[in-house]
N, C-alpha and C positions, 0 to 999 in steps of 0.2 A: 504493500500500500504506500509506504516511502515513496517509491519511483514512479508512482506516477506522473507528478509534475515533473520528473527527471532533475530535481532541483533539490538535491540533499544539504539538510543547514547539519546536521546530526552528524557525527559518530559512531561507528558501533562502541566505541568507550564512554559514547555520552549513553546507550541506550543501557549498554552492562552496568553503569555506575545508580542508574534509574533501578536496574533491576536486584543488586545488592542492598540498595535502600531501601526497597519495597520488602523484601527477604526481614528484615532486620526490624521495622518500622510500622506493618501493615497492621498490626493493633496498639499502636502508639496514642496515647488521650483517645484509646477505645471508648463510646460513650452510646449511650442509648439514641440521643439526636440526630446524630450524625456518621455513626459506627465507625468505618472506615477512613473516611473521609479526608480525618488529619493526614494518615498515613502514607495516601494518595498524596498530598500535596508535598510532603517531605520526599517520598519518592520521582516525584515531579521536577520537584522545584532547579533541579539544576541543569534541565531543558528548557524549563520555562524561564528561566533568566538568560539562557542563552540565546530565547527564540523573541523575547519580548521585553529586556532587561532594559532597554533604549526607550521603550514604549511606555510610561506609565498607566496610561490608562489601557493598553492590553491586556498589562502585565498585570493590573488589577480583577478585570474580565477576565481573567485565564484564573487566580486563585480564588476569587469566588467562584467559578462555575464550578471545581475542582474542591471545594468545602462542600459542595449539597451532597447528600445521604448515599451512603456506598457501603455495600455490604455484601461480599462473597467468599467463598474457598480461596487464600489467599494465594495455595498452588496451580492449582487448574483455573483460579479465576484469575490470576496476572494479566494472560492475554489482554485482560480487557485493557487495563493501562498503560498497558505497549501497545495497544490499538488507537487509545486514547494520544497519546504519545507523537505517534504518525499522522496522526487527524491535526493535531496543533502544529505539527511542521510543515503539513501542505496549508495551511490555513496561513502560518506566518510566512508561505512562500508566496500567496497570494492567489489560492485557491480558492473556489465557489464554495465555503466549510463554514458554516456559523456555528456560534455556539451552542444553540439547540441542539442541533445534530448530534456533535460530541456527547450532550448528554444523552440522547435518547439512544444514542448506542452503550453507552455506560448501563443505562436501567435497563434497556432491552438483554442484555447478554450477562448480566449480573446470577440473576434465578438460575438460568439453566445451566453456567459453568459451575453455579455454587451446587447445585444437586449433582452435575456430574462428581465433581470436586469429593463429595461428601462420600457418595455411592465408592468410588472408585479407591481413594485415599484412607477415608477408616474402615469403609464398611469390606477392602477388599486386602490392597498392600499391606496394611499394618499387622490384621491377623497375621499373614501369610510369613510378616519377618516374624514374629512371637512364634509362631509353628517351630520355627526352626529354632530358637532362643533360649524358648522357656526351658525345655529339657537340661538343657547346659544350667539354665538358674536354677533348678530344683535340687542339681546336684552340689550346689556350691562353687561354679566355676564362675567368678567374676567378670570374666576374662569374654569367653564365649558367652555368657548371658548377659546380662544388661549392659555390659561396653560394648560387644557385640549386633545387640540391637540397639543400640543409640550410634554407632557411625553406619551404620545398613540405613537406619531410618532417614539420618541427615545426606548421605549419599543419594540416595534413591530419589529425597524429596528435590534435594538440588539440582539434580539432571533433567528431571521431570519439570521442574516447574523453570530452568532454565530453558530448555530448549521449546518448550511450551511460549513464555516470553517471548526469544527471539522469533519465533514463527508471527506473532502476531504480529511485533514491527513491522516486519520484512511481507507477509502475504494479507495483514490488514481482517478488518470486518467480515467482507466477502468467503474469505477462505474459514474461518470460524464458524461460518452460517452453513457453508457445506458441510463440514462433517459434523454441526449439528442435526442439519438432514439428512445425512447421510446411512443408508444402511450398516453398512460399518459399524457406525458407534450404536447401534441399536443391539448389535450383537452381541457389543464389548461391554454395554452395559446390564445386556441377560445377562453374560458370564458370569459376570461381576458380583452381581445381585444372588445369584446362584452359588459362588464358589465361595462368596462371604458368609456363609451361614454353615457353611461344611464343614469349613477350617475352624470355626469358633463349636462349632459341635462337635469336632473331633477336640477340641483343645479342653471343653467341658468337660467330656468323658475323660481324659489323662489325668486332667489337672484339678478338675472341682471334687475334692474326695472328703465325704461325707456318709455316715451312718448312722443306726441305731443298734443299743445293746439289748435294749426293751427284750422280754418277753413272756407269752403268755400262758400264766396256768394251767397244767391240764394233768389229772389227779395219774392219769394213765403213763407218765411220762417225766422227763426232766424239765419239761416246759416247750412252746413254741415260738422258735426266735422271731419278731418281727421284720429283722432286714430278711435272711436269708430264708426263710420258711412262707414269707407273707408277700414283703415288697419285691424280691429280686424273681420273686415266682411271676411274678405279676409283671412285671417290668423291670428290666433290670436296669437300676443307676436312675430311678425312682425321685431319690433323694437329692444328688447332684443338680437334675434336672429342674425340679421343682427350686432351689435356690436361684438355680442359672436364672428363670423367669421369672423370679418373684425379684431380681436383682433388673431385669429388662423392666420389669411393669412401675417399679420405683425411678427407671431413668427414664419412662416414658411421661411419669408423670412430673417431670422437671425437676427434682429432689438433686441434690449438687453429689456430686460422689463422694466428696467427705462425710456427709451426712448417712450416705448410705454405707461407706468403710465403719460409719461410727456403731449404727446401726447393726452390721455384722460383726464387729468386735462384744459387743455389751450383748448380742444374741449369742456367740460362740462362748461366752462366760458364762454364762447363766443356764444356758442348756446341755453346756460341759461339766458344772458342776453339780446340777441336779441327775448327771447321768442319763438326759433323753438322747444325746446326740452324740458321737465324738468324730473326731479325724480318722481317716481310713488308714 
């Protein structure tokens, strides 16, 4: 989108230095009003003084329109402001681009990168590094578990939401809008959708391990256990599951995870010491 007016004021140093700051910044004076919005302008601002810094009243017009309300995935939705980016340079090169536009492309493309963004980045990558992680964490290996997935995580997200960036600069609006229509991503997002919930239900079954020792009287007998005589007859890993979702229906109804870690700690005491429950 750059090259259409064949008239570059930009860099690709000015557009990589946009896109570090955006990395770094893009919940910076996070707020309810405005969500993003600072963060946009801090990742901004050093094209926009470059493009309008001579201009005062541009240079004004370009950071207000770049304060109204902005709120996406800040990996899969960058495009947007490397989108935004290229629109301000053919505009300060003296293209037919008003400010409206730029925004109705910021809102227009906002939603649907943030739903990919969400779908594809927690609901799919992140399990899939923890698959591989957590086993190494369970055994006490520092090394391969949590440093392990924390430079996987930062790797992964950096590449992706780099080259993601530069594509929007360089192929603009247009090329976003296709493979928003595009079959393609219709597929990658079944997959997505699909292989997110597999990987966290195989990870439930390894990792969420939970029982009871309960069990029931019966004169005939030493008693009948409730996990293995009752629940594991009945469904196996009962128990595990029934936390896993009662842990989903608490984050669905917006409860902060702290509250819900707190919530599991003072239930694992209390049901460990009365003897209903224990660790497997």
């Amino acid at each position: 989108m750059a090259e259409e007016n064949n008239k570059s004021l930009l860099t690709k140093k000015d557009i990589q230095k946009c896109f570090w700051r955006w990395q770094r910044s893009h919940i910076a004076n996070y707020n309810y009003e405005r969500m993003q919005a600072s963060g946009v302008v801090w990742a901004m601002s050093p094209v926009l003084r470059k493009l309008y810094g001579n201009d005062k009243e541009a240079m004004t017009d370009a950071l207000q329109r770049h304060l109204q309300f902005f709120n996406t995935e800040p990996n899969f939705g960058g495009p947007i402001v490397s989108v935004a980016i290229a629109m301000e340079e053919q505009k300060a090169a003296g293209a037919d681009i008003t400010g409206d536009t730029i925004d109705s492309v910021k809102v227009g493309l906002m939603g649907p990168l943030a739903g990919i963004g969400d779908t594809l980045w927690q609901g799919t990558i992140i399990p899939i590094v923890l698959s591989f992680t957590i086993p190494f964490a369970t055994q006490g290996n520092i090394i391969l578990g949590p440093v392990a997935f924390f430079v996987c995580y930062l790797l992964i997200m950096r590449i992706i939401a780099y080259k993601l960036w530069m594509m929007g600069y360089n192929k603009g609006k247009e090329s976003i809008l296709k493979i928003l229509k595009g079959s393609l991503l219709k597929r990658v997002m079944a997959f997505a959708q699909t292989l997110g919930p597999i990987v966290m239900g195989a990870l439930t079954y390894n990792f969420v391990t939970i029982s009871t020792p309960l069990k029931i009287s019966l004169q005939s007998t030493d008693g009948l256990s409730v996990q293995t005589g009752i629940l594991d007859a009945l469904i196996p890993g009962l128990l595990p599951l029934a936390v896993t979702l009662g842990t989903y229906y608490l984050l669905k109804r917006k409860i902060s995870t702290a509250k819900i870690m707190l919530i599991m700690i003072v239930a694992s005491i209390v049901c460990g010491g009365l003897g209903i429950f224990v660790g497997a």
